[in-house]
Steps between C-alpha positions, in 0.01 A plus 500: 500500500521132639133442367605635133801232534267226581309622223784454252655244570142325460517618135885388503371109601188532269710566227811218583212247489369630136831469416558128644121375321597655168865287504369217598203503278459182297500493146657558174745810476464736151748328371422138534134629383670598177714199471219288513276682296827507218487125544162407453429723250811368292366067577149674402682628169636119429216353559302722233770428257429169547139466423544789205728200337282236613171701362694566174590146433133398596348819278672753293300825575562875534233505756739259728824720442314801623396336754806325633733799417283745667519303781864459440585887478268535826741276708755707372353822620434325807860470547568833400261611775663286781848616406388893519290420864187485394434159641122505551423648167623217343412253715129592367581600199632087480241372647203685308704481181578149486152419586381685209712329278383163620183580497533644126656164372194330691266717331651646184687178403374176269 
């Protein structure tokens, strides 16, 4: 019996020191992951609004407004996303969308 104690407490101390490396991990928690994600998306939103006026006063064009508010309703769903937890989804979904759109104006766009 004294050898089967050894044995568990081993597994006891093994255990404590997951326990100890996952607290003191460094990094974002879920929720600050979120609450950035909510953030950026939102300045992302702004800034789209921005050039959507900016490319309307420059050139009146359907072609812009489906660009820009495709873009604009993606931010949204972004946010959306982050709110529900799905944090990394969106992050891509941002990044891959918003670089589409971009490259759309570059490409599509007079």
């Amino acid at each position: 019996m004294g050898a089967e104690e050894g044995d568990a407490s081993g597994e006891f101390e093994e255990l404590d020191e997951s326990e100890e490396e996952s607290t003191n991990r460094v990094g974002l928690t879920p929720r600050q992951a979120r609450r950035i994600r909510i953030v950026l998306a939102s300045v992302l939103m702004a800034a789209m609004a921005v050039v959507l006026v900016v490319r309307l006063a420059s050139r009146t064009s359907v072609l812009v407004v489906g660009v820009y508010g495709a873009a604009l309703v993606l931010c949204g769903v972004v946010i959306e996303l982050s709110r529900h937890g799905r944090t990394r989804l969106g992050t891509w979904l941002l990044g891959i969308g918003l670089a589409a759109a971009l490259a759309s104006d570059w490409l599509l766009l007079p």
